[in-house]
N, C-alpha and C positions, 0 to 999 in steps of 0.2 A: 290862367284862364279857368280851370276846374275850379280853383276857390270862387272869382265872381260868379260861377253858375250856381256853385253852392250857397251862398249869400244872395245869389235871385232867390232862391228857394222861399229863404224865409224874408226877405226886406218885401219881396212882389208877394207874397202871401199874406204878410203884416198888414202894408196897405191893402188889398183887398178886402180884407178881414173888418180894417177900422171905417175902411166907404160902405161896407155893405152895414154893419151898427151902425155908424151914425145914420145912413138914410133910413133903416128900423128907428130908432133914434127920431128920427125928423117925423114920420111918419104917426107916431104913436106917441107925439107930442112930450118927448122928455130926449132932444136931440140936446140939450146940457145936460142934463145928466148923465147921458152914455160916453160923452166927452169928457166929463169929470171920471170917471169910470176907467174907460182906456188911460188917460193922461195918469192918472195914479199907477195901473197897470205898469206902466213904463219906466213910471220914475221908480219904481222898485228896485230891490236887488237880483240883480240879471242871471247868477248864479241859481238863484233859490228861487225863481219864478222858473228857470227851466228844471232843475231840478223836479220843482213839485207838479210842472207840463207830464214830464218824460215817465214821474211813478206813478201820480196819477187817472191818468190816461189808461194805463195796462190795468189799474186795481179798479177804476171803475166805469168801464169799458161797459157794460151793461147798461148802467145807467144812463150813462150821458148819451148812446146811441138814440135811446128814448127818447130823451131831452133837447136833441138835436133834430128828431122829430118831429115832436112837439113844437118846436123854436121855429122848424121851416115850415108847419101849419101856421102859426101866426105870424109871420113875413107872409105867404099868400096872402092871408085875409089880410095883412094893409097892403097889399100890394108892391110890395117890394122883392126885387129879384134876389132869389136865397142860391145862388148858388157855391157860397163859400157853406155859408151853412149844410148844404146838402151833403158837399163832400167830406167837410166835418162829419159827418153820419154815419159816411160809407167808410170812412176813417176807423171811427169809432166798431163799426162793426167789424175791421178789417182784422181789429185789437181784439174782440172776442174770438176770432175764428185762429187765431194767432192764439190766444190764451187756449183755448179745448185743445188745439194740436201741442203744445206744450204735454198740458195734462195728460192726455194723453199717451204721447212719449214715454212719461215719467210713471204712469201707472205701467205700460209694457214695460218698462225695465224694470220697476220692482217685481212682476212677478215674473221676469229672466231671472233672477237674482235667487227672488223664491225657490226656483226650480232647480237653481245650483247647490242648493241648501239639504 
């Protein structure tokens, strides 16, 4: 049972993902193209598109919180409900607050370390 909820995870997130593009997509008149887009997405290799989700994600977390921003201001103005997009955002920002506490960390133990010295 834990496995299919972990597989809801990402299959109900995927399609949500790919309904809310295409109707941006529909919207802003290039609903083949964002088709063409995902469909390649996919047929990739599965390893190396999570892969490069997972590093990503953590390295550039700044930016794309931005961009996910950006992305859900242009879903309002064509009217389209963003809110995979949005969580995407708060995602993304969830990954900088997660990166500074790292750093963080990592700066108070080197000057533990310093101190031992």
């Amino acid at each position: 049972m834990g496995r299919k909820l972990l597989r809801s995870v990402f299959m109900k997130g995927l399609a949500s993902v790919v309904c809310e593009a295409v109707a941006a997509g529909r919207a802003a008149g290039d609903e083949r193209w964002i088709r063409a887009e995902v469909a390649g997405q996919l047929a990739g290799d599965g390893q190396a598109i999570t892969d490069r989700f997972l590093t990503g994600t953590r390295t550039h977390a700044v930016r794309r919180a931005q961009e996910m921003r950006d992305t859900g201001g242009y879903l309002d103005d064509l009217g389209v409900p963003s809110e995979i997009t949005r969580a995407s955002e708060i995602t993304r920002a969830s990954e900088i607050t997660r990166a500074s506490e790292i750093t963080r960390a990592s700066e108070q133990t080197l000057v533990r370390l310093a101190n031992l010295s």
